[in-house]
N, C-alpha and C positions, 0 to 999 in steps of 0.2 A: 660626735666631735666634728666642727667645722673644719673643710681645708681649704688651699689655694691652692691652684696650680698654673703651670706657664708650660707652653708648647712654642719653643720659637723653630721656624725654618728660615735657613738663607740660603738663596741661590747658588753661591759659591762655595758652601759648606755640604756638610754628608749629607744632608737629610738623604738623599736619595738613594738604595743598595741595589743591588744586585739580586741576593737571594732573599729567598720567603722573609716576610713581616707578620708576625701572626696577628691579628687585630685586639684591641683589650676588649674584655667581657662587655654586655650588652648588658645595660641596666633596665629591669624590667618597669615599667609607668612612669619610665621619666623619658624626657628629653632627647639623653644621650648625645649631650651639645660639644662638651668638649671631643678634642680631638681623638680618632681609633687609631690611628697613628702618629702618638706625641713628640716620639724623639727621629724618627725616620721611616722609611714606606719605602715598600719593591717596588721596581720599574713596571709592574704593573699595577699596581693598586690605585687606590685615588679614594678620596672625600668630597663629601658635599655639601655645604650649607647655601640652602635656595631659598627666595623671599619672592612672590610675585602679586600681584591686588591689580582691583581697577574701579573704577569710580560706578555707583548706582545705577548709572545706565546703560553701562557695559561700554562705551564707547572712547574712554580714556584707560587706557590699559599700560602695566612694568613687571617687568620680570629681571630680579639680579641674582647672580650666582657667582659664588664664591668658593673656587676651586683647590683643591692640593693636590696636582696628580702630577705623574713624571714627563709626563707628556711636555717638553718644549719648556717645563724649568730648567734643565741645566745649560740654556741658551738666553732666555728672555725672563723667568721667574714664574710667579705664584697666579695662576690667572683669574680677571674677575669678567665676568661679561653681563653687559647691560643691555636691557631690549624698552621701548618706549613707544608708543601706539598717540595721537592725538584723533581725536571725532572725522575731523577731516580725512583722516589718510596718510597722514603726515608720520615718518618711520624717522627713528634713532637707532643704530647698534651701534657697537664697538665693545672689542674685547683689547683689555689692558691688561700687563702684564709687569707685575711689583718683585723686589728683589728680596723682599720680608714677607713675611706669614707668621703672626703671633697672636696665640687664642689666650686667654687668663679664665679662670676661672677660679671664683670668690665665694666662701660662704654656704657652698653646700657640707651635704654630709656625705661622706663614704660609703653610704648602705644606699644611697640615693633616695632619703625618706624625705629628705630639705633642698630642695634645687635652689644652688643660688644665683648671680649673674652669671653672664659668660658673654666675658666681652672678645671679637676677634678684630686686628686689623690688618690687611693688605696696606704696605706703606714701601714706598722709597728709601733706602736710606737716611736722606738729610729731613725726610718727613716734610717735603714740602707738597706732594702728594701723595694721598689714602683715601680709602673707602674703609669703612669701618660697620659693622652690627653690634649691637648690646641688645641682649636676651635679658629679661629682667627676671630677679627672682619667681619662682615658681611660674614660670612661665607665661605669667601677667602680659609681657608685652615684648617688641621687637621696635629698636629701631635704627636703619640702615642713614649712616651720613657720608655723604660724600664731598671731597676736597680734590677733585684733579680739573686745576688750574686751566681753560680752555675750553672746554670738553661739559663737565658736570657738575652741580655743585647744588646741595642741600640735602632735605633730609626727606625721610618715608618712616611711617610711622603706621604696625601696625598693634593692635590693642584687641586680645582674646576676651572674647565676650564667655556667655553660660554657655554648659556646654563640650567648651573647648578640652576639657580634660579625660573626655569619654573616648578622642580618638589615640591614645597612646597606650599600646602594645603591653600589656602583662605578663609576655612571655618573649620567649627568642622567636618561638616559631611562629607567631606574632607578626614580628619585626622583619623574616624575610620575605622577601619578593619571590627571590627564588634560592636555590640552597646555600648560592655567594654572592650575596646580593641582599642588603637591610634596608629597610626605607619606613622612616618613621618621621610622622606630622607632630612636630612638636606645638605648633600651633596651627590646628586644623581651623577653629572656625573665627575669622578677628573683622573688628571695624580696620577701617583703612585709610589713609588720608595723605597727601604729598604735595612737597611742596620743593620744587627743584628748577633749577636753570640748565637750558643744555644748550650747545655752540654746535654751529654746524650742521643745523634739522635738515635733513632730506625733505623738501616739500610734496603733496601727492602732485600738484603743477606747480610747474615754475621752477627758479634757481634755487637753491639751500637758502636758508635762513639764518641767520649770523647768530641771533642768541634766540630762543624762544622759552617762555615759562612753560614746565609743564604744572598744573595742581591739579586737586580737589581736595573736597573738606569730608566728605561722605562717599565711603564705598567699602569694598570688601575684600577680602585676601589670605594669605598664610603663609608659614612655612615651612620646608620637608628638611629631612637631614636623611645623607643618604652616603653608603660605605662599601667595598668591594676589595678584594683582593685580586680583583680579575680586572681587562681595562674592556673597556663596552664591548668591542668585535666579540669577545670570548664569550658575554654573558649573553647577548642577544644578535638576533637579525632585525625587530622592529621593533618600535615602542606607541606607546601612545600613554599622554598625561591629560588631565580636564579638573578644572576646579570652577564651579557653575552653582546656579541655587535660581529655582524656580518657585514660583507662591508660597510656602512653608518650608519647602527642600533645600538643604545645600546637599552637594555630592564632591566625591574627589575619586578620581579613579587613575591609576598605576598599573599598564597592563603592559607586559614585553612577550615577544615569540622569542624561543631559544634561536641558538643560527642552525642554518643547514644540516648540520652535523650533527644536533641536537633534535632533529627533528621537528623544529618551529614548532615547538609545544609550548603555549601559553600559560603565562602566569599573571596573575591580579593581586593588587591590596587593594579595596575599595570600600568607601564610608558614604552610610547616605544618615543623614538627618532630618526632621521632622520638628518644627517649632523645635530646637535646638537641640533634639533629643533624639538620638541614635537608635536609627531603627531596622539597620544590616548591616553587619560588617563582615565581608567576603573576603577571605583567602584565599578562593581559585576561580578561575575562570572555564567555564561549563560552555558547552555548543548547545545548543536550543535543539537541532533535529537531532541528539543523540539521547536526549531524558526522556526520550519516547511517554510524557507526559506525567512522569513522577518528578518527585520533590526532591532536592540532593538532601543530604542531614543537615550540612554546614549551610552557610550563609554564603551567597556566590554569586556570580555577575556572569552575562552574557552580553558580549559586544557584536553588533551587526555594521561593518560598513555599509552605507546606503551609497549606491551612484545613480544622479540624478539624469534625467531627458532631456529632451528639447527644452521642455519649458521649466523647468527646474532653475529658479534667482539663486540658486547659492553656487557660491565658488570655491574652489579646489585650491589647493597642494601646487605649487610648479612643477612637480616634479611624475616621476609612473604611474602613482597609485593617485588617482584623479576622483576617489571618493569626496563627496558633496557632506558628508556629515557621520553622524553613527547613533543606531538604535542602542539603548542601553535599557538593560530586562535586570531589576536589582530580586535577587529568589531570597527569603529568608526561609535556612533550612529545619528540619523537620525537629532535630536534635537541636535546635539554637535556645529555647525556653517560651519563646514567641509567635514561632512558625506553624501557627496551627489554626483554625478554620475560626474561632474566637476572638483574632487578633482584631482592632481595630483599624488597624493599617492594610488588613489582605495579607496576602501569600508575597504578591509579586508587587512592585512598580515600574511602569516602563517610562523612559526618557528621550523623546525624539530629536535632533540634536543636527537642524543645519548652520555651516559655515556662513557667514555673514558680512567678514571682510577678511583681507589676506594680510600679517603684521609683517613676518619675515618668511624669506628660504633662501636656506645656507645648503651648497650640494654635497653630498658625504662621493660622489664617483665621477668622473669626466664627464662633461657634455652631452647629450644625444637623447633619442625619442625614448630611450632606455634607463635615464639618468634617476638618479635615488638623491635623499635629500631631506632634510630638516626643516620643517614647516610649521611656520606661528596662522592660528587663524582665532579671530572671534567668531561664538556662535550664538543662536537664538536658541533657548529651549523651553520645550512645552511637553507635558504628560504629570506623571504621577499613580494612585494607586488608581483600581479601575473605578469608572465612574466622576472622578474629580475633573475640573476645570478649572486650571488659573489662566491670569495673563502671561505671554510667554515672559521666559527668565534670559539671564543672558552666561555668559562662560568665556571660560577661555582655553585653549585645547595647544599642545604643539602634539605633533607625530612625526617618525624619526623613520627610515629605512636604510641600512645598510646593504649596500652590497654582497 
């Protein structure tokens, strides 16, 4: 049986409580697009639906995100934030803040065997501005339009190629990151294409730019959807995100440290593919000197910060952690069905992975040689299984440090 559903939030209304929200169940192989918190959310919780791509030659890059967390709604609204990269060096952000939030949701089925649309919009009131996504049935395709008069305006379009349905979770435990904490690629692998106006370009020299086009017709991207009943300080101290693809490879990697008190103990979700075909998917994240040279069972990722030298071209983070790039080691484990001396792929792949230009940084702490911070970079990447050689690939990475 098909249903419909509506999720409206308004600023000035309850959505927001006080005590626990408990989140709706997690649908295994689907999407899980509609809202975890439809009619209201504790003051810590929050949602995610994130869309980001960039053109073929990695040198036009966006990322938008579209928030429901208690955080600065019951003052300003529902938040969206836009990031925009051109060849040049030339930067866009801004983050806006809507007094609606309404996701719908058409035409699927209850058991979640039939995904149908799901359309959300951030709007105004009088709807004279909004940003809006439509997710199309079975997850076919995504596309993000924008209407705030000044500022933004057109559309992004992304379109899941083969493939794309290998990277969605069959179970809960799947689905989290870490034990409160889900993060699930509803469209992991898509063509990508944009075509928007935006006011106000920060230029890499010179004054701003009053309107500039940004497009292209050809490139790549996705989207994640992602749920908490906890607000970030509580689930982590670091994070780091990367969606990149190298001669046959695309990868996507989701790695956070708990905080302090947690022991900064790492967790992963990551996906690597191969001519469009999934050939690790990692649940945890392992140390390299601690496998004392055995294989884990599961399928699992090792992330190495590199910090580069004197002569080392890539560039850093504004912020403490002043790493140049990161080695990425994808294991498939011993227990996975594939993991074993037969495979045509190997055991490992490794992915070397410098910085290339700097997009954004946002600071998460005051000022100083000590400061933490939010950091956009493109990168260039080269490796694979042992033995192989492509031209390098290119990606795109943010990494996050709190205090």
């Amino acid at each position: 049986m098909s249903f419909s559903l509506v999720s409206y939030f308004d600023v000035d209304g309850d959505s927001v409580v006080p005590g626990p929200v408990p989140p709706a169940p997690f649908g295994p192989n689907a999407g899980n697009l509609f809202p975890k918190f439809p009619d209201r959310l504790s003051v810590t919780a929050w949602e995610l639906w994130f869309f980001d791509g960039g053109s073929d030659d990695g040198k036009t890059s966006f990322t938008v995100s579209f928030f429901r967390a208690a955080r600065g709604s019951e003052e300003r609204g529902w938040r969206l934030e836009v990031f925009a990269l051109w060849p040049d060096g030339s930067t866009w952000n801004d983050e806006f803040h809507f007094a609606e939030s309404v996701v719908t949701a058409d035409g699927g089925s209850s058991d979640g065997s039939v995904q149908g649309r799901v359309y959300g919009v951030w709007r105004d009131r009088d709807n004279h501005s909004s940003a809006s996504f439509t997710v199309e049935p079975e997850l076919a395709s995504a596309t993000i339009r924008f209407d705030i008069k000044q500022r933004v305006e057109g559309t992004v379009v992304l379109t899941a190629v083969s493939g794309n349905r290998q990277g969605l979770p069959s179970s809960e435990a799947a689905a989290l990151l870490c034990p409160d904490m889900y993060y699930v690629r509803p469209i992991s692998l898509a063509d990508a294409k944009a075509d928007l106006v935006f006011h106000g370009v920060e230029m890499s020299s010179g004054p701003p730019e009053m309107v500039r086009d940004f497009k292209f017709v050809s490139g790549r991207g996705g989207m994640d959807r992602c749920w908490s009943t906890l607000s970030w300080p509580q689930l982590l101290s670091e994070s780091y995100f990367l969606r990149a693809n190298v001669g046959p490879y695309d990868m996507q990697v989701m790695r956070i440290l708990t905080p302090e008190a947690g022991g900064r103990k790492p967790h992963a979700i990551a996906r690597l593919w191969k001519n469009q075909r999934m050939i690790c998917q990692a649940q945890s994240a392992v140390d390299l000197a601690d496998r004392a040279g055995g294989l884990p069972e599961e399928d699992a990722i090792a992330i190495e910060k590199v910090h580069g030298n004197g002569s080392d071209t890539a560039v850093t983070g504004a912020f403490r952690d002043k790493n140049s790039g990161y080695a990425l080691h994808f294991i498939k484990g011993t227990g996975s069905g594939t993991g074993n001396k037969s495979s045509p792929d190997g055991l490992q792949w490794r992915f070397d992975l410098r910085h290339t230009r700097p997009w954004w940084n946002m600071p998460t702490s005051p000022p100083g040689p000590d400061a933490t911070g939010n950091s956009g970079l493109l990168e260039s990447v080269v490796g694979g299984a042992q033995g192989e050689a492509w031209p390098p690939g290119t990606g795109r990475c943010g990494q996050l440090e709190l205090r």
